[in-house]
N, C-alpha and C positions, 0 to 999 in steps of 0.2 A: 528527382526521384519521386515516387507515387509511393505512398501507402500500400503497406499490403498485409496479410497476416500468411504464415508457412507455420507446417509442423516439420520437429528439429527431432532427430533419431538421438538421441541417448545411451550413452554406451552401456550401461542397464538393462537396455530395452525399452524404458521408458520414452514417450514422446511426448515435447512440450509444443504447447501454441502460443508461438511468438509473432506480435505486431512489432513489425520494420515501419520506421519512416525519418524523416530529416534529412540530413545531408549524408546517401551511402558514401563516400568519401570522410567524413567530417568525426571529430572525436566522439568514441562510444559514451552514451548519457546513456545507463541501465538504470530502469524505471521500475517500480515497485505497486502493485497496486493496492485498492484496498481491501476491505472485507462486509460484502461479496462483492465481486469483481472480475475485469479477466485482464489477456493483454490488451485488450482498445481502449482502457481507459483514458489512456493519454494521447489517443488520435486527434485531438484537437490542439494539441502541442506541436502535430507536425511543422508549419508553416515558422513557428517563432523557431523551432531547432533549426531548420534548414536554414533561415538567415546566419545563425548566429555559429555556423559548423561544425553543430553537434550530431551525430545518428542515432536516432529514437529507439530504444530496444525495448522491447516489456515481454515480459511472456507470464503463461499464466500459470498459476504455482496447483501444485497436484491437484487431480478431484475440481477443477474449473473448467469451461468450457471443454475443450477436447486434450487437456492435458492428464497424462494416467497420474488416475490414483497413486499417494504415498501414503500408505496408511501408517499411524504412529509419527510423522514426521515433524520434526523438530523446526523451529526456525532457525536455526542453525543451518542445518540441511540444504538451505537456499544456498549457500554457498558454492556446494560445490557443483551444483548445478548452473549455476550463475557462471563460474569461471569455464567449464563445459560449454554451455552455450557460448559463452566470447570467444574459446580458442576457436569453435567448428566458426565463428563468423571471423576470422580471421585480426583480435584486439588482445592485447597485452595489458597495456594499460586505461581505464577506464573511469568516471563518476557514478556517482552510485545514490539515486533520489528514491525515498518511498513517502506517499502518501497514507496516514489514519492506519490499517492493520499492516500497511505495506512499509511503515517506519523501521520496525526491528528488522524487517527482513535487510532494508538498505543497509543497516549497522553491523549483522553478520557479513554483510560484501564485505565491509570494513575491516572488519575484524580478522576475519577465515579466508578472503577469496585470494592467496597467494601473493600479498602483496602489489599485485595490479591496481589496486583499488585506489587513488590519487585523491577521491573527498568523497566527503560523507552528506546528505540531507534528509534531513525529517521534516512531513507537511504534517501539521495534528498527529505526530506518529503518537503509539501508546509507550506509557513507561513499562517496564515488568512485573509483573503480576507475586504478590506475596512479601514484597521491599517494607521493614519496618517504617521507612519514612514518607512510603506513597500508599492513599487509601485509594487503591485502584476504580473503584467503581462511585467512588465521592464527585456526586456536580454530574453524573450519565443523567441521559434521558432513564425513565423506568424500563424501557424496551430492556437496554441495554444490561441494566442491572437483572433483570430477571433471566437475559439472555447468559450473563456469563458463570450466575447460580447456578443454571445448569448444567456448563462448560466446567464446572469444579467439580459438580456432584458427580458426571461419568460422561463417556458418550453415548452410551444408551438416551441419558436424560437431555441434552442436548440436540439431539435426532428425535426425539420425541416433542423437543421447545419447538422446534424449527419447522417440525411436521404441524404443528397449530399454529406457526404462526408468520412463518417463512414462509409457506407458497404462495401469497399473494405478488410475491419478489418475481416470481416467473411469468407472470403473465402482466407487471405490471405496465404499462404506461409512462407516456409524457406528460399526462393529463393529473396523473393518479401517484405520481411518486412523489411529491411532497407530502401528501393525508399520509401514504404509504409507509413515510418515515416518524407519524407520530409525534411524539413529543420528545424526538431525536435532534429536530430545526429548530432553530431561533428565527423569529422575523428576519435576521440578514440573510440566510442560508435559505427562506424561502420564498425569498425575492429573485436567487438566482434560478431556482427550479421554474424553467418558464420556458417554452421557444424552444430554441433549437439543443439548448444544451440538458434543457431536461429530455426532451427526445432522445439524446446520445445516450445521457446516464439509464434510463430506461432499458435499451437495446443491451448495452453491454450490461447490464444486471439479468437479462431476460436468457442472454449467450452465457453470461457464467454460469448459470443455471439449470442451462437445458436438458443434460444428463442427470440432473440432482442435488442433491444437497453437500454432498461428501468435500467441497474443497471449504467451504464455510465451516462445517464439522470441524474439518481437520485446523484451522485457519485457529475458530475457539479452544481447541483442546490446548496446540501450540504456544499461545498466548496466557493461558494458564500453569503452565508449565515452564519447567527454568531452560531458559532462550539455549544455552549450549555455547556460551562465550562470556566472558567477563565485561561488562560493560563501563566499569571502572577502569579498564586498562585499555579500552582502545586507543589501538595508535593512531588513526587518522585524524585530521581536523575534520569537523563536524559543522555545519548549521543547521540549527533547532527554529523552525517556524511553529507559531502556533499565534492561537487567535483564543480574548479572551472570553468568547461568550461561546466557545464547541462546548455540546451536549450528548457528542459523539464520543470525544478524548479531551475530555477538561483539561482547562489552563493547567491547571497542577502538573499533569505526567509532561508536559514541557519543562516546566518548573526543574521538574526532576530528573531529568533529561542530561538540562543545562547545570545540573549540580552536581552529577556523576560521569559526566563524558569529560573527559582532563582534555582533552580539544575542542570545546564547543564554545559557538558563540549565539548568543541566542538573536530570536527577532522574534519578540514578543508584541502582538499587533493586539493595540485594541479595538474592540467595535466589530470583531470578525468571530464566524464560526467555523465549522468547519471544511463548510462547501465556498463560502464565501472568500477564503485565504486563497485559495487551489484558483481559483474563478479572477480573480482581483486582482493576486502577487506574481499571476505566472509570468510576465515579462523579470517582475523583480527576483523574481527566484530563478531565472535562467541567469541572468545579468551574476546574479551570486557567483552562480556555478565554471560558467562562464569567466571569470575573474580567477578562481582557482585552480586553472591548467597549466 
């Protein structure tokens, strides 16, 4: 099978852009991305899925590349769009990985998506926003904290952060996206922005973005807001990746992660950030998941 990306009819009426790849035969690995992002970001996954007979799913969650707007939407909400997309691709049962803003979304598959859901994975996913025991925005680069100040204060104020300081995200580069990311990267994380994979991440931040800003909007509001499942009762098993030097999603909301999910086991990596874990562990993170069928 080749890579490909198709838009999926919605029985809504909405339509999602979802990247196909791995083994079209082989068990569905529904993939999660992050924030900003689309479905390509795990196009580089394709070759290790296809060995290992998994098929690549991603698509990209409202207000991203050519996916319609949900305005208001909840991460919850990925659910039942999630289970939607799998029955139109003809899977029942399925694993369910998110990366950085793409972790809760994998944990409502867990949670909501009818029981299909067989495992759970978070790469640097974030904890929940407003948890007496997580200071969510403790150990961020300043980006990030400035970014999600706004994301609390309204979306007005968030569309207004983003308009100063988001657009350089659409036109940037392979060359440009590590300065890009600020004081986001750690020396690990900016050894990997180089060649061909910073050209990737470049492209598909350049495609999450072409229409605008509204899925990053939507993505911050979501993440500030209460996710729309209990995360202390999930039932599935879970693995919790995280690395301890991100300045994207601090060791901590792993931390916290692995303290509230009654199925989690962690694999807390040191010497890693957040681009660095994704880059490094993808054999060992399939090999995981892979294990749990």
């Amino acid at each position: 099978m080749t890579t490909h990306n198709q838009a999926v009819a919605l029985s809504d009426g909405r339509v999602l852009d979802v990247f196909l790849g791995g083994d079209d035969m082989g068990f569905p690995l529904l993939m999660h991305h992050g924030t900003p992002s689309d479905s390509t970001t795990f196009a580089d996954w394709h070759d290790e899925c296809r060995s290992r007979g998994l098929r690549l799913i991603c698509a990209s969650r409202g207000g991203y590349a050519t996916s319609t707007r949900s305005p208001g939407r909840s991460v919850a909400d990925v659910a039942k769009d999630s289970r939607e997309l799998l029955d139109l691709l003809g899977h029942d049962e399925f694993i369910s990985a998110g990366w950085s803003g793409g972790g809760p979304h994998a944990l409502a598959c867990g949670a909501l998506a009818g029981g299909g859901c067989r495992y759970v994975a978070t790469l640097a996913g974030v904890g929940a926003f407003g948890q007496p025991d997580l200071d969510f925005t403790a150990g961020m680069g300043p980006e990030n904290v400035e970014e999600f100040g706004a994301a609390v204060a309204s979306e007005q104020d968030i569309r207004a952060w983003l308009k100063a300081n988001g657009e350089p995200f659409r036109t940037v580069t392979g060359e440009q996206i590590a300065e890009a990311f600020g004081g986001l990267v750690p020396d690990i994380d900016k050894q990997m922005l180089h060649g061909g994979y910073a050209e990737q991440m470049a492209a598909e931040t350049r495609r999450a973005l072409e229409y605008g800003m509204d899925g990053w909007i939507d993505d911050d509001l979501a993440f500030t807001r209460p996710w729309g499942f209990d995360v202390d009762s999930l039932p599935v098993a879970v693995t919790v990746w995280q690395g301890d030097l991100d300045l994207m999603v601090p060791f901590a909301h792993g931390e916290w992660l692995v303290q509230h999910l009654p199925h989690a086991t962690g694999r807390m990596v040191p010497g890693h950030g957040h681009i660095s874990l994704v880059t490094q562990f993808r054999v060992e993170i399939l090999d995981d998941l892979i294990s749990k069928i």
